[in-house]
C-alpha positions as a LaTeX table, in Angstrom:
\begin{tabular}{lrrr}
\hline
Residue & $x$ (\AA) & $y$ (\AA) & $z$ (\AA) \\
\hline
Unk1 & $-20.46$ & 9.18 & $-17.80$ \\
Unk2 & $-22.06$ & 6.76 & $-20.09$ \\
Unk3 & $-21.47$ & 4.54 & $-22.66$ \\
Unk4 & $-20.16$ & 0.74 & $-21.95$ \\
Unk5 & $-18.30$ & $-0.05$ & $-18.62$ \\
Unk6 & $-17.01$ & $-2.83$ & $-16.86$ \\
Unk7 & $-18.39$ & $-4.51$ & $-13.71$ \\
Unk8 & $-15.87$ & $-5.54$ & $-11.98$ \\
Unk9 & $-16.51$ & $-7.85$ & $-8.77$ \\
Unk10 & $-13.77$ & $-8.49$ & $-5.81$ \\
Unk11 & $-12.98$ & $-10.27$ & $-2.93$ \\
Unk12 & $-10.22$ & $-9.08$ & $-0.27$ \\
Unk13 & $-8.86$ & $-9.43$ & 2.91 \\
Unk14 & $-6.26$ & $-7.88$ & 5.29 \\
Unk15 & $-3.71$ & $-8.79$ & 8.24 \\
Unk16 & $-2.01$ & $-7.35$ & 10.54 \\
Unk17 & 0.74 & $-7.67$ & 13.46 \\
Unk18 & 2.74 & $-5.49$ & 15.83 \\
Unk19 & 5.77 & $-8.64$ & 15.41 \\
Unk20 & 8.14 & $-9.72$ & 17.86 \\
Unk21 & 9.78 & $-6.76$ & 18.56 \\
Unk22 & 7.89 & $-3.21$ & 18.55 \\
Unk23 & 5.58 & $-2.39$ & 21.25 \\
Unk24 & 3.23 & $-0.37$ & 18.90 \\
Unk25 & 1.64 & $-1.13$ & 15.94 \\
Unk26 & 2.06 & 1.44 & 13.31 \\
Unk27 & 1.09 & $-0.06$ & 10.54 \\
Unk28 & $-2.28$ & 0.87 & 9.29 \\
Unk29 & $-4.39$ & $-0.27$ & 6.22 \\
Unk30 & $-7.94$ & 0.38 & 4.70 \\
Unk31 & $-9.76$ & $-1.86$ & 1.95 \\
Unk32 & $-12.74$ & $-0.07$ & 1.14 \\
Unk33 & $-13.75$ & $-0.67$ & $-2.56$ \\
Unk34 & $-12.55$ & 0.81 & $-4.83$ \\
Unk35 & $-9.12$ & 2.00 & $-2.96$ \\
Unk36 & $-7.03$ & $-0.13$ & $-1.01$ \\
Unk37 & $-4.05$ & 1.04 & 1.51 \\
Unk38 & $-0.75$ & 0.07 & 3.46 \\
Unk39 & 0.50 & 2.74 & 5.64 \\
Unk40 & 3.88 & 1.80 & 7.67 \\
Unk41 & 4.17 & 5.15 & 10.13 \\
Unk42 & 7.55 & 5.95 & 10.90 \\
Unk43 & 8.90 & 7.74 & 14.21 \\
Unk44 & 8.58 & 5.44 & 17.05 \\
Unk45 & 8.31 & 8.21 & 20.43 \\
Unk46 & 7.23 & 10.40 & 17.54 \\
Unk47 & 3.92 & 8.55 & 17.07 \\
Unk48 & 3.77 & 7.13 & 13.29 \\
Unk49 & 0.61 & 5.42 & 14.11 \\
Unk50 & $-0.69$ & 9.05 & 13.86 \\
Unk51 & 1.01 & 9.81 & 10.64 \\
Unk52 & $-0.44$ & 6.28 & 9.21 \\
Unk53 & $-3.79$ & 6.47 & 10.59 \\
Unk54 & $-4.22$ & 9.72 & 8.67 \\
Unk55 & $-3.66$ & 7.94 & 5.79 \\
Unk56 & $-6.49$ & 5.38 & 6.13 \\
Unk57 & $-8.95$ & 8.24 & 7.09 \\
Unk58 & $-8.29$ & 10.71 & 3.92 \\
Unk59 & $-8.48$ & 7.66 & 1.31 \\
Unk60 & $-11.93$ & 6.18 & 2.95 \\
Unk61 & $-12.80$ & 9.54 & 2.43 \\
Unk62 & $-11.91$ & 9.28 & $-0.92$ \\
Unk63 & $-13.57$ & 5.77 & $-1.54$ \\
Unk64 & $-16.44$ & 7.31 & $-0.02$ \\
Unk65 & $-16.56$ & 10.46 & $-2.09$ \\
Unk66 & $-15.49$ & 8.28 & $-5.22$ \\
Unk67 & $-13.10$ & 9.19 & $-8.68$ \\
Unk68 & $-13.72$ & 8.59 & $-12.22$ \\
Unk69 & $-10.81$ & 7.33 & $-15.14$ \\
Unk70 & $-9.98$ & 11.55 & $-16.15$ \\
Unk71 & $-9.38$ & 12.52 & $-11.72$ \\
Unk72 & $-7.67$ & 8.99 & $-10.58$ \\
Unk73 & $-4.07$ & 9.70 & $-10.53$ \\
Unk74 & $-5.07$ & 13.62 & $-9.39$ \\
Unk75 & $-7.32$ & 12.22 & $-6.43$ \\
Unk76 & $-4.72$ & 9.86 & $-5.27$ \\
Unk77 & $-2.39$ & 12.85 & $-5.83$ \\
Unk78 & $-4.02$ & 14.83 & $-3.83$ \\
Unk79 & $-5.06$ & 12.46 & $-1.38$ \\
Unk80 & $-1.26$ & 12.18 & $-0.52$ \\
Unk81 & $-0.72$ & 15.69 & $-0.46$ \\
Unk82 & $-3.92$ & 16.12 & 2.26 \\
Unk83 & $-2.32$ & 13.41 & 4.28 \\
Unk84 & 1.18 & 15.39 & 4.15 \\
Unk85 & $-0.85$ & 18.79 & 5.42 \\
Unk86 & $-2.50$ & 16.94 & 8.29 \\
Unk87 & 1.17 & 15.76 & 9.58 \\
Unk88 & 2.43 & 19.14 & 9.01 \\
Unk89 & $-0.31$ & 20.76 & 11.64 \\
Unk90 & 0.21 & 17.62 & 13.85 \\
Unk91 & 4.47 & 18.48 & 13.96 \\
Unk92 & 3.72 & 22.10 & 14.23 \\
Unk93 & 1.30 & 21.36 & 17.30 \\
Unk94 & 4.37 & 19.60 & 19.10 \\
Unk95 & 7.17 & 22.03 & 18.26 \\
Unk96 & 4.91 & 25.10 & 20.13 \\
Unk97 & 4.47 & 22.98 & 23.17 \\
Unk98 & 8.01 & 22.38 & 22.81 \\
Unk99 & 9.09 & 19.46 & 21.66 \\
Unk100 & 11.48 & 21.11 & 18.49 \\
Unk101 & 12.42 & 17.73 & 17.38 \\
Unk102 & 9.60 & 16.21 & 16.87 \\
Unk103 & 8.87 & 14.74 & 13.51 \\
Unk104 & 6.38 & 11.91 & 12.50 \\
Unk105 & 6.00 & 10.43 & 9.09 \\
Unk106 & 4.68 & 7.34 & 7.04 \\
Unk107 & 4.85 & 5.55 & 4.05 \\
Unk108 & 1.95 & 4.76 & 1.72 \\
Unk109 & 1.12 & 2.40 & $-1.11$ \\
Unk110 & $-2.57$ & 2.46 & $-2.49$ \\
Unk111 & $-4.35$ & 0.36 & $-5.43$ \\
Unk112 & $-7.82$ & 2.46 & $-6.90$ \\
Unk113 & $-9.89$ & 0.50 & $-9.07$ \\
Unk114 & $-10.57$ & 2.48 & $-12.33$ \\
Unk115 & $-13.79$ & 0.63 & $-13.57$ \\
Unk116 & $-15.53$ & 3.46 & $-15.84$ \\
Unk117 & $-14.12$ & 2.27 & $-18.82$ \\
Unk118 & $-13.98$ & $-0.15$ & $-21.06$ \\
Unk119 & $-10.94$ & $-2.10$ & $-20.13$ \\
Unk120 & $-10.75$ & $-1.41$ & $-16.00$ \\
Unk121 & $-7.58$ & $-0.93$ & $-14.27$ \\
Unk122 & $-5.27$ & $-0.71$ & $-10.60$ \\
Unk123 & $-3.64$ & 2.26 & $-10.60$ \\
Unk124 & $-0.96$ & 2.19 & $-7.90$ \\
Unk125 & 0.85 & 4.69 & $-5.87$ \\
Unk126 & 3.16 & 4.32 & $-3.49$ \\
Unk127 & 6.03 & 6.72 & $-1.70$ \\
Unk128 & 8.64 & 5.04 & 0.51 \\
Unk129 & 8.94 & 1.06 & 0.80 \\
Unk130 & 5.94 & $-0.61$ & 1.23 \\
Unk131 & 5.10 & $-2.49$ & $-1.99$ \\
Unk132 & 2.78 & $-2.82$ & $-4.34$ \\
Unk133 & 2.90 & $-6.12$ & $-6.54$ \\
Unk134 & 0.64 & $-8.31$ & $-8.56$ \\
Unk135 & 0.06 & $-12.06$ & $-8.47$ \\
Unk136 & $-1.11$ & $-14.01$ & $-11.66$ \\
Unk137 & $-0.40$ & $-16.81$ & $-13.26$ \\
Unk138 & 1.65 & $-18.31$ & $-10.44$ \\
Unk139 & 3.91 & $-15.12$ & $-10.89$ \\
Unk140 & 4.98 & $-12.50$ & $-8.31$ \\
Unk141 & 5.43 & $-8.98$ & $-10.09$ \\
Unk142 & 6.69 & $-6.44$ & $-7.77$ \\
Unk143 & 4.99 & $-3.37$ & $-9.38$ \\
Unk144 & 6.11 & $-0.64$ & $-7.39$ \\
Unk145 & 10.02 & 0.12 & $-6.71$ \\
Unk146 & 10.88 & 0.98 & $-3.34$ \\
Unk147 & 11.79 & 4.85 & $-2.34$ \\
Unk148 & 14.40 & 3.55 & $-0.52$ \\
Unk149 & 18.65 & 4.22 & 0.18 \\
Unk150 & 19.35 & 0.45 & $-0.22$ \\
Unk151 & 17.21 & 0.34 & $-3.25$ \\
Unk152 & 19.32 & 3.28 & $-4.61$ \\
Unk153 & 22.03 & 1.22 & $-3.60$ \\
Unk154 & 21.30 & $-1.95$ & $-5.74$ \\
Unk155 & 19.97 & 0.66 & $-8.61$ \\
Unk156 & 24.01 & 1.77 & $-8.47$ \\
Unk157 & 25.22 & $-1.77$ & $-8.55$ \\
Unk158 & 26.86 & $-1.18$ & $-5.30$ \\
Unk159 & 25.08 & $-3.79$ & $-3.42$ \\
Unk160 & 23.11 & $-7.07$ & $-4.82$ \\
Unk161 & 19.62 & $-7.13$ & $-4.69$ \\
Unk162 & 19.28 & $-10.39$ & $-2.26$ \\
Unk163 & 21.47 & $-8.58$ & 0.44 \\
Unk164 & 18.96 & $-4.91$ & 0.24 \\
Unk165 & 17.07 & $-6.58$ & 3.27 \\
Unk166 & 19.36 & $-7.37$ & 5.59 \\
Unk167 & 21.18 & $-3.89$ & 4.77 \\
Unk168 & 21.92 & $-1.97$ & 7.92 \\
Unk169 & 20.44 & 0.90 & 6.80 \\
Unk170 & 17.49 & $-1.23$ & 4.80 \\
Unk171 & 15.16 & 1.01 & 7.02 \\
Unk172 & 16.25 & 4.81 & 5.70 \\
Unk173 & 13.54 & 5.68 & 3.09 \\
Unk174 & 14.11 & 8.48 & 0.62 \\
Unk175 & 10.57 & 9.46 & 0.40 \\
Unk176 & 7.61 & 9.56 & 2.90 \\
Unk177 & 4.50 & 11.67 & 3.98 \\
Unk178 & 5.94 & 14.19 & 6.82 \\
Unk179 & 9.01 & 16.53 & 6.46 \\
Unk180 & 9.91 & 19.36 & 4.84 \\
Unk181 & 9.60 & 17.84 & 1.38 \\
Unk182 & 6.62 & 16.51 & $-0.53$ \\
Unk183 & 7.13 & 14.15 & $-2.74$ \\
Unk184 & 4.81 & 13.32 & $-5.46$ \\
Unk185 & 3.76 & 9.35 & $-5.69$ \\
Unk186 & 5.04 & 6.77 & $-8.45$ \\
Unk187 & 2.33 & 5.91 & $-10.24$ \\
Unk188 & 1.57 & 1.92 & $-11.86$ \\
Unk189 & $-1.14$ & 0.97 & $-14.24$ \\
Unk190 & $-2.08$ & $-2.58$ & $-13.92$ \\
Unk191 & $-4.81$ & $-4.35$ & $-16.14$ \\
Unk192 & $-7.99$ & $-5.62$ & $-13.70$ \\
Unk193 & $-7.99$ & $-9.16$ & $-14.87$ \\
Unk194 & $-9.81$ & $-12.40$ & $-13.97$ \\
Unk195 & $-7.97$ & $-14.30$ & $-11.03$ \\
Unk196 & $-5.66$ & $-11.41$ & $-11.03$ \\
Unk197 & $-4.64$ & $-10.49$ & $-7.43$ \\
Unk198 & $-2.77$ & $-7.37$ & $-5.85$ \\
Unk199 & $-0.90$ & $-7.46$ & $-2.85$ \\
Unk200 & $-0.34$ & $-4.52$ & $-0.70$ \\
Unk201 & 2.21 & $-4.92$ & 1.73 \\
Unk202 & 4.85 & $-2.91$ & 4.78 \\
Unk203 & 7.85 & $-4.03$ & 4.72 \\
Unk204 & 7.70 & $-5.72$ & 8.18 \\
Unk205 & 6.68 & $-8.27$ & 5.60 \\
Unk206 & 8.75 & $-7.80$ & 2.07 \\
Unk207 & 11.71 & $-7.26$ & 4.56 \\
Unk208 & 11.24 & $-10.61$ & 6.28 \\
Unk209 & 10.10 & $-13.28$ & 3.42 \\
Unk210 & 11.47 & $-13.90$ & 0.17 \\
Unk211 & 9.65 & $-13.15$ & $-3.00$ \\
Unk212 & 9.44 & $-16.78$ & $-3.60$ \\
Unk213 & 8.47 & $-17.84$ & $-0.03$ \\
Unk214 & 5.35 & $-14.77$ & $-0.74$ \\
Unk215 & 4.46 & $-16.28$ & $-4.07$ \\
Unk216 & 4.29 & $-19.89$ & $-2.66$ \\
Unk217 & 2.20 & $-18.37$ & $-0.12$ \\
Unk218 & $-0.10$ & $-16.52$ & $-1.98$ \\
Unk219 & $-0.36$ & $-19.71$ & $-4.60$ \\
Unk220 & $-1.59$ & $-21.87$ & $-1.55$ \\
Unk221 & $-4.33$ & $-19.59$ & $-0.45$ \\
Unk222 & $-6.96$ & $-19.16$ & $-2.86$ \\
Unk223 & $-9.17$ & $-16.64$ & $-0.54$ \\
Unk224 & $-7.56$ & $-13.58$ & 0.01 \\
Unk225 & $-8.17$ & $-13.46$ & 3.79 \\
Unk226 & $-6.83$ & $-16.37$ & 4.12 \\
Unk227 & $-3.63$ & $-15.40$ & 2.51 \\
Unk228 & $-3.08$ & $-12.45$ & 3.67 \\
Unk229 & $-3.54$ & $-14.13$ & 7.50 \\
Unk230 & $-1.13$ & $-16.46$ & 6.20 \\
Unk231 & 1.65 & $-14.03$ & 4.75 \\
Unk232 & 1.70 & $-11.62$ & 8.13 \\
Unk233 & 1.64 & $-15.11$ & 9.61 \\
Unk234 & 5.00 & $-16.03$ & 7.66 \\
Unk235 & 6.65 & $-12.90$ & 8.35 \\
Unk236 & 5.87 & $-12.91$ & 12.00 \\
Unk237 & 7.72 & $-16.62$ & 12.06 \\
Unk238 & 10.23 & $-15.15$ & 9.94 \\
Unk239 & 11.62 & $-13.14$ & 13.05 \\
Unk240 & 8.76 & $-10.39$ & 13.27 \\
Unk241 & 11.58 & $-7.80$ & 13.23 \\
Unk242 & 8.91 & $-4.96$ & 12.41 \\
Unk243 & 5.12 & $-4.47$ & 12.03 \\
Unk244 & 3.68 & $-6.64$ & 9.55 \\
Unk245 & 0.89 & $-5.88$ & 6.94 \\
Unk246 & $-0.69$ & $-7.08$ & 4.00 \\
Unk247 & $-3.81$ & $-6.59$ & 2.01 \\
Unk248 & $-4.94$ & $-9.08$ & $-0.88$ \\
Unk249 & $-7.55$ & $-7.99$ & $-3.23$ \\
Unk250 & $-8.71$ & $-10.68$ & $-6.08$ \\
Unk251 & $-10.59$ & $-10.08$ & $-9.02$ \\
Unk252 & $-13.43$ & $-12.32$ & $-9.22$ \\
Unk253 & $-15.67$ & $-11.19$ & $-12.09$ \\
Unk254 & $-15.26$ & $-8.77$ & $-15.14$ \\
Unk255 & $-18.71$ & $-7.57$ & $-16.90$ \\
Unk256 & $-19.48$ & $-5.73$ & $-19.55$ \\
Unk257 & $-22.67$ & $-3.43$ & $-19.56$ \\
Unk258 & $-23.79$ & $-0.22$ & $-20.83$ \\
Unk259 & $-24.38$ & 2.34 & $-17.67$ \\
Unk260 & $-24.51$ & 5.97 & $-16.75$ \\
Unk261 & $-23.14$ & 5.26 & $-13.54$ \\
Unk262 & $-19.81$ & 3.77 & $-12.37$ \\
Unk263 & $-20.45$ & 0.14 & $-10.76$ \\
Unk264 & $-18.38$ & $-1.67$ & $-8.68$ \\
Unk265 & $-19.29$ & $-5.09$ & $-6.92$ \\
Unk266 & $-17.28$ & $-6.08$ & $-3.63$ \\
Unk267 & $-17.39$ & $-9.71$ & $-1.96$ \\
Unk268 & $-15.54$ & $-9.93$ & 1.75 \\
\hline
\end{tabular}
């Protein structure tokens, strides 16, 4: 398309641990610009690193293959909904060889950088709890809401949010990738702005740190490597309960130009 876009230019960087407790990582994450993913697989014997690692591979397929402002929320859409078919085949594979009960799964939460327009964008998705949120201004914004029984449960007022992670059943999600059911994905728009920063995270990390101990965090970091190293770090020291996982994308740069083609500049 023509007409003016923005350049926008980034710098990101990713962590990840298996903890202190889980044998297997699996967690899995991608930051390949323009789309960014968490994946937390679920399952354990069931192998969730499968269910996650398809995630990773259809959305690089997707940065690779690329979107423009009018397909974004239909790509990521559909994205999802590949990623649900290729666990579906995987299940059905175990339950003729036998295994009836088998049943893997993950969550997902993914940022796409819409930058073929005037005003460029993160649109986030996410289904089940790992979180989406936004870091400007010394502020932590929790943009996406957790799919999620004790998030229900604070939505009812029968719990208060500060107890939701120590919840014994803080691990039951309401949706996922996998099962019967496919759920469509929330959906967030978020302005790209100078020194604005995204954080994509599992909740082997949201589930172990407060939001203020990840906003004092992410404050004291100004690359994002570095902070994300230092927030799986955190969460690891926190107990490492789960698998943790974060990515940190910053926007560096915001440029104005008139092109036919969509631009997008990426710094490690």
């Amino acid at each position: 398309m023509g007409g003016a876009v923005t350049r926008v230019d980034l710098r990101y960087g990713a962590a990840t641990d298996v903890g202190l407790v889980r044998e297997v990582n699996e967690d899995a994450h991608l930051a390949a610009p323009p789309v960014f993913v968490v994946a937390d697989g679920m399952g354990g014997h069931d192998h969730g690193e499968v269910a996650s690692a398809y995630v990773v591979e259809e959305f690089a397929r997707l940065a690779e293959e690329g979107f423009d402002a009018d397909s974004a929320a239909d790509a990521v859409a559909e994205t999802l909904a590949a990623v649900h078919t290729r666990i579906d085949a995987y299940d059905a594979a175990h339950h003729a060889a036998g295994e009836l009960l088998f049943g893997s799964g993950t969550t997902a939460v993914v940022a796409v950088l819409v930058s073929d327009v005037a005003e460029p964008y993160w649109l986030l998705a996410n289904l089940g709890d790992s979180r989406g949120y936004r870091f400007a201004g010394s502020e932590l914004t929790q943009v996406t809401v957790d799919h999620s029984l004790v998030q229900e449960l604070v939505d009812d007022g029968t719990i208060d949010a500060a107890d939701a992670a120590t919840h014994p059943d803080s691990h039951i999600v309401t949706r996922a990738l996998g099962g019967p059911v496919r759920y469509r994905p929330d959906l967030f728009v978020v302005p790209a702005e100078v020194s604005g920063r995204i954080l994509l995270c599992s909740d082997g990390v949201s589930g172990m740190l407060a939001h203020d101990d990840i906003a004092r965090i992410l404050g004291e970091h100004q690359e994002p490597g570095a902070a994300a190293d230092a927030v799986v770090a955190a969460a690891v020291a926190a107990g490492g309960r789960d698998n943790a996982t974060a990515v940190i994308v910053d926007v560096v740069g915001l440029a104005r130009q008139t092109s036919s083609r969509q631009e997008t500049g990426a710094h490690p």
